[in-house]
KEVEX-720340 format. One record per atom (N, C-alpha, C): residue number from 1; x, y, z. Coordinates in nm, 3 decimals, padded with zeros to 5 digits. Example, Ala and Ser with C-alpha at 12.3 -4.5 7.8 and 13.67 -1.06 7.14 Angstrom:
<recs>
{zapa->1	c1->01.319	c2->-00.569	c3->00.780}
{zapa->1	c1->01.230	c2->-00.450	c3->00.780}
{zapa->1	c1->01.320	c2->-00.330	c3->00.780}
{zapa->2	c1->01.285	c2->-00.225	c3->00.708}
{zapa->2	c1->01.367	c2->-00.106	c3->00.714}
{zapa->2	c1->01.290	c2->00.003	c3->00.787}
</recs>
This chain:
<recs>
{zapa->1	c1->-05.855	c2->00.420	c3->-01.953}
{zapa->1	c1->-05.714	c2->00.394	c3->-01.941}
{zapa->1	c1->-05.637	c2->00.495	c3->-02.027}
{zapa->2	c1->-05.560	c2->00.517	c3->-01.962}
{zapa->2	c1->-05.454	c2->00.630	c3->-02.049}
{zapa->2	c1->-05.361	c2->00.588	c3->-02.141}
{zapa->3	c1->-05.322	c2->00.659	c3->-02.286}
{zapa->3	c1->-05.255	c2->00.612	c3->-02.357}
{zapa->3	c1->-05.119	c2->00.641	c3->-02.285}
{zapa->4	c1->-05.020	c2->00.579	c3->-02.425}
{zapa->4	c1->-04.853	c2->00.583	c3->-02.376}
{zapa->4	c1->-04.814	c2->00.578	c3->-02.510}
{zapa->5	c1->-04.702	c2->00.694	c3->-02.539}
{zapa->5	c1->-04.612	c2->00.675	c3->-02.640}
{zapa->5	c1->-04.516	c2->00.598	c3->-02.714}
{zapa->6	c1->-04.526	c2->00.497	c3->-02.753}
{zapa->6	c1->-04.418	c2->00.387	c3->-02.780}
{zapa->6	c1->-04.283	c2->00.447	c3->-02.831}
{zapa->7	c1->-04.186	c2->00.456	c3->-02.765}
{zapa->7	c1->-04.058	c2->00.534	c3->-02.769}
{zapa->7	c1->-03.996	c2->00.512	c3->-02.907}
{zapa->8	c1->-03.977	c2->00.380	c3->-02.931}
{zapa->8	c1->-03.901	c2->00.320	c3->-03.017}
{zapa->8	c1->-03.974	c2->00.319	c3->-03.171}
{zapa->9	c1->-04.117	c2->00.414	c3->-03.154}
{zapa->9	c1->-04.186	c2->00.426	c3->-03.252}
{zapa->9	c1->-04.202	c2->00.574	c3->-03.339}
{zapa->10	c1->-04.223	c2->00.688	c3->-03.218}
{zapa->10	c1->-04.234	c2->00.775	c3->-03.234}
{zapa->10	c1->-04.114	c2->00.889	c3->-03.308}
{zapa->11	c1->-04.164	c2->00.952	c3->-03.420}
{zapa->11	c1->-04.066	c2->00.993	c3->-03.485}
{zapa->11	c1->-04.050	c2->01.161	c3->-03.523}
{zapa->12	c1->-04.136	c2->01.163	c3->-03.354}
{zapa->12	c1->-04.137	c2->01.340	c3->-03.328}
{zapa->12	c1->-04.166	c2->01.451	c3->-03.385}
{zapa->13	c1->-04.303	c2->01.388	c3->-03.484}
{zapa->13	c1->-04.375	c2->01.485	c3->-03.564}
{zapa->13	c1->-04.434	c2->01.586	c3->-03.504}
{zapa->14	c1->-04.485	c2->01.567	c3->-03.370}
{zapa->14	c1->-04.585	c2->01.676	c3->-03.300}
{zapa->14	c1->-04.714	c2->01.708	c3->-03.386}
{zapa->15	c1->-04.795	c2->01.607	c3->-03.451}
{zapa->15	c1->-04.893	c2->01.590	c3->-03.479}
{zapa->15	c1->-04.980	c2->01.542	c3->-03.339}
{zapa->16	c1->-04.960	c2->01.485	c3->-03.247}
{zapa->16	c1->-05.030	c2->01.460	c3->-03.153}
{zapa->16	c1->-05.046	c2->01.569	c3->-03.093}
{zapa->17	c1->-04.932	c2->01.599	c3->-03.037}
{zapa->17	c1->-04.926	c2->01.733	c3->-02.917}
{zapa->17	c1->-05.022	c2->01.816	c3->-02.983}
{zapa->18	c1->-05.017	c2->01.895	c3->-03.149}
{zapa->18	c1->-05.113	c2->01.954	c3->-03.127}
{zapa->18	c1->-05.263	c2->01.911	c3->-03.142}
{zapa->19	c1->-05.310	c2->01.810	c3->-03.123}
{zapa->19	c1->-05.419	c2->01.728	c3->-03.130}
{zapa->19	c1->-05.514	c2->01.739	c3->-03.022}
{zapa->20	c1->-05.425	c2->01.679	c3->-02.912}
{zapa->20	c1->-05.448	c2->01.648	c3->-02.792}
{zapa->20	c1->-05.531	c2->01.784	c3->-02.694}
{zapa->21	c1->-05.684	c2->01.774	c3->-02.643}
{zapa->21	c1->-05.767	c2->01.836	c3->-02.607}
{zapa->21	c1->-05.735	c2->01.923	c3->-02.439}
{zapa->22	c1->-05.628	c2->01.837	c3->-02.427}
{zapa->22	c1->-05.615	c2->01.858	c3->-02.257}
{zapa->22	c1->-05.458	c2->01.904	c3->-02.302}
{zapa->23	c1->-05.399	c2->01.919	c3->-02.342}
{zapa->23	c1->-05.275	c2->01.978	c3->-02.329}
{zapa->23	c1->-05.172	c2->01.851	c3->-02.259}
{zapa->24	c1->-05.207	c2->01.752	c3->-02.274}
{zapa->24	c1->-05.113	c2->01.602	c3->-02.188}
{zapa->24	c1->-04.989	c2->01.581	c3->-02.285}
{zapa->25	c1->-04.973	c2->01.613	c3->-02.329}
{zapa->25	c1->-04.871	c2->01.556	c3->-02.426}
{zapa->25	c1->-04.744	c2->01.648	c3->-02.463}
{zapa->26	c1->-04.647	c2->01.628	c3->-02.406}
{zapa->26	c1->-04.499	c2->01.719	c3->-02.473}
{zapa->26	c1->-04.403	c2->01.626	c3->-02.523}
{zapa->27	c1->-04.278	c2->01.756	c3->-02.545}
{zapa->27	c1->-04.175	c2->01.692	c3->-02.617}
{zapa->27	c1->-04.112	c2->01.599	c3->-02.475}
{zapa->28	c1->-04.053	c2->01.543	c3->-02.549}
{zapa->28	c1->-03.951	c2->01.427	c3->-02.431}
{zapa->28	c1->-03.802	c2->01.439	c3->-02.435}
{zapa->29	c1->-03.740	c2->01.359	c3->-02.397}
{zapa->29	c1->-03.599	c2->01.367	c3->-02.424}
{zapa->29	c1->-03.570	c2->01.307	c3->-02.605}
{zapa->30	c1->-03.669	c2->01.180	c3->-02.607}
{zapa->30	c1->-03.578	c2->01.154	c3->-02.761}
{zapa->30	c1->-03.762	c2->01.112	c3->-02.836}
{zapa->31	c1->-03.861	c2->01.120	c3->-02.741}
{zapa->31	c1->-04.007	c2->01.151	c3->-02.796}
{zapa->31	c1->-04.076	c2->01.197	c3->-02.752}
{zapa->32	c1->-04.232	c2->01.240	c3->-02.783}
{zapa->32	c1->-04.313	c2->01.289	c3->-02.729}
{zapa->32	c1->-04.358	c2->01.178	c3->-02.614}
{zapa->33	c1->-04.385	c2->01.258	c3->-02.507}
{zapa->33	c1->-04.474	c2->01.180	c3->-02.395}
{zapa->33	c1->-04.594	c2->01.223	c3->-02.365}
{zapa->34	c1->-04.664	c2->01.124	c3->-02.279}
{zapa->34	c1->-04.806	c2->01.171	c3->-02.230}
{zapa->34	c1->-04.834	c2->01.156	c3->-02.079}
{zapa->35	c1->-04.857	c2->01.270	c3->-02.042}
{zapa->35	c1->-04.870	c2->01.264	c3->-01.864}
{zapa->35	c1->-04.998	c2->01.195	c3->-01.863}
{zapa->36	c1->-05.023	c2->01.068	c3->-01.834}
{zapa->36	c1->-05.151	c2->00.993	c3->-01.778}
{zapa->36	c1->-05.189	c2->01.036	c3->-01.692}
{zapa->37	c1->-05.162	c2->01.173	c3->-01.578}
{zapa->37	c1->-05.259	c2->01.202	c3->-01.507}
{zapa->37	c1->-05.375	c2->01.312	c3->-01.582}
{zapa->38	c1->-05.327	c2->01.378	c3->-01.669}
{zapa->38	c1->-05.413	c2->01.454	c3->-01.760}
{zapa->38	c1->-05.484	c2->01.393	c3->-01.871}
{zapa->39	c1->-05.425	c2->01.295	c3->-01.926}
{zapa->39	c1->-05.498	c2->01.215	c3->-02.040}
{zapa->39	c1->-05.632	c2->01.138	c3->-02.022}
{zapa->40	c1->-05.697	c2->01.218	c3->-02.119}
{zapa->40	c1->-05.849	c2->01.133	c3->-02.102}
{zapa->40	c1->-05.882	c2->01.042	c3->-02.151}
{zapa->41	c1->-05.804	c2->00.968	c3->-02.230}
{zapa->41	c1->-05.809	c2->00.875	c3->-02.304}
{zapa->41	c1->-05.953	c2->00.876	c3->-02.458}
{zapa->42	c1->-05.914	c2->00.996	c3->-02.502}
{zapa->42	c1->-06.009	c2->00.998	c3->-02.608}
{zapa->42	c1->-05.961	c2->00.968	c3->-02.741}
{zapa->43	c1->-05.795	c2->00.888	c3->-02.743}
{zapa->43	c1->-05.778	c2->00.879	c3->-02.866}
{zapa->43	c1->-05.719	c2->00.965	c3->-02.983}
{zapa->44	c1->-05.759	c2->01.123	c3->-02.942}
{zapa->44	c1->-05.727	c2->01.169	c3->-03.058}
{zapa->44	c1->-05.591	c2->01.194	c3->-03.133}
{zapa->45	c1->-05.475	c2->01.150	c3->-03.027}
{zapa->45	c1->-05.359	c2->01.153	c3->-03.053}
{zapa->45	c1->-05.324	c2->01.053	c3->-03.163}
{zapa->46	c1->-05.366	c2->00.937	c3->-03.129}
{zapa->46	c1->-05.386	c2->00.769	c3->-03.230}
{zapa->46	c1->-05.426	c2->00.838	c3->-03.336}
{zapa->47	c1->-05.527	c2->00.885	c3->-03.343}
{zapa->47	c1->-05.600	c2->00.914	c3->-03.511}
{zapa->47	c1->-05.522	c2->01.009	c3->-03.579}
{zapa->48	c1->-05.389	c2->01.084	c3->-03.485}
{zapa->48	c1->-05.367	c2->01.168	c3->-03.635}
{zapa->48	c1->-05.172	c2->01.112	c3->-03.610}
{zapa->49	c1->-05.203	c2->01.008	c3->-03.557}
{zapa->49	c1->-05.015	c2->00.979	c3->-03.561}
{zapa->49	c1->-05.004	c2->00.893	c3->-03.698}
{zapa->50	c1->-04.857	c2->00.954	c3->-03.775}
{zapa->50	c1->-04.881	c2->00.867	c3->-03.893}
{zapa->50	c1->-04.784	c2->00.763	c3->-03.881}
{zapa->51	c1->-04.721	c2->00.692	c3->-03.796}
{zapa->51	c1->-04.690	c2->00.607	c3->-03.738}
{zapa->51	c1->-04.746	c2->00.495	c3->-03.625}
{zapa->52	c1->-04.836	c2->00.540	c3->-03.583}
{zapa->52	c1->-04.893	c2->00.457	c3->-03.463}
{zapa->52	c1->-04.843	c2->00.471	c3->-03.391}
{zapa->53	c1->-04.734	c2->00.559	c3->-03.310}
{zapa->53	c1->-04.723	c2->00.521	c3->-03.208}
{zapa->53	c1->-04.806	c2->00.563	c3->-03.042}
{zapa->54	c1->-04.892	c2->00.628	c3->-03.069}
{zapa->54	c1->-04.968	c2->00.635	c3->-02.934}
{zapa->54	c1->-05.047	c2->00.475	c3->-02.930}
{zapa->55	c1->-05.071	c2->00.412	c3->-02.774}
{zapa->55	c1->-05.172	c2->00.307	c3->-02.771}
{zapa->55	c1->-05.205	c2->00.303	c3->-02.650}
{zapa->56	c1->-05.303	c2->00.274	c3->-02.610}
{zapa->56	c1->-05.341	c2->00.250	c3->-02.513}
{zapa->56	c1->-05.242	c2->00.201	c3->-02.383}
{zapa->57	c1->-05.230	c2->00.244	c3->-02.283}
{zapa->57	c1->-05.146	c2->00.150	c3->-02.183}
{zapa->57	c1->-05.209	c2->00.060	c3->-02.102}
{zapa->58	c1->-05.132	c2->-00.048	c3->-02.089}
{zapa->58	c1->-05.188	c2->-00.151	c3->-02.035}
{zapa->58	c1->-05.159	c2->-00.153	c3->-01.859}
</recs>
């Protein structure tokens, strides 16, 4: 399952973006997003956000 950026969380460090193995992840209008068709769901965005906001989507 592919993660998702929690909007209201994210505080546009770009610690993920450069994390992220597949290149899924850019800037947004007011956060970073993640194209779930590229995301492999390996997490590594979660492990270096210092907020939490990447999680899994349901």
């Amino acid at each position: 399952m592919a993660y998702k950026i929690n909007d209201g969380v994210c505080i546009s460090c770009g610690a993920c973006e450069a994390e992220c193995p597949v290149e899924a992840i850019s800037q947004g209008e007011t956060a970073y997003v993640i194209d779930e068709d590229k995301c492999i769901s390996c997490g590594s965005c979660a492990g270096v956000c210092p907020v939490g906001a990447p999680a899994e989507a349901e």
